[in-house]
C-alpha positions, 0 to 999 in steps of 0.5 A: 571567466573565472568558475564558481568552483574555483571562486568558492574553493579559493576561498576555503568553502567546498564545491557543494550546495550550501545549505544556510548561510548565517551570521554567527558569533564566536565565543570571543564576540566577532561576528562571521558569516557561517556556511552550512553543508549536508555533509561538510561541517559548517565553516566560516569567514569573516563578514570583509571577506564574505563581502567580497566573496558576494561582490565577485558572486554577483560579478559572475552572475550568480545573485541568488547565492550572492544575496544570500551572503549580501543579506548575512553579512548585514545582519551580522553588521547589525547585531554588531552594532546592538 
C-alpha cells in the first residue's frame, strides 16, 4: 500500500503534523488550500489538487486528515462563488 509519507511528499507537503489547513487567497484572486506547519513555512495547492489529495487520503483510511482538506477546499469553492 501506498504510505501516507510518500502520499504527502508527492505532493510537495512535509512528512510532519499539519497543523491548519485553509482556504487562502493569492494576491491575484485564486483560491488555494494552505497547510500550516510548526516549523515549515505554510505551503500551498490548488483547491483540484487538494481534492485529489483528500480522495487518495480517504482511500487510505486516513479521514480525519482527509476532511480536513474535504472541508477547506469547499469553503474555498464557496468564497469563490461570492
Amino acid at each position: 500500500m501506498f504510505a501516507l509519507s510518500t502520499l504527502l511528499l508527492d505532493n510537495g507537503l512535509p512528512d510532519q503534523p499539519i497543523l491548519l489547513i485553509e482556504p487562502h487567497r493569492t494576491r491575484v484572486g485564486v483560491w488555494r488550500i494552505k497547510f500550516c506547519y510548526d516549523d515549515v513555512e505554510p505551503l500551498s495547492m490548488n483547491a483540484e489538487q487538494a481534492s485529489k489529495l483528500a480522495i487518495r487520503l480517504h482511500q487510505m483510511g486516513q479521514d480525519e486528515l482527509a476532511c480536513e482538506i474535504d472541508e477547506a477546499v469547499g469553503r474555498a469553492k464557496h468564497y469563490d462563488a461570492m
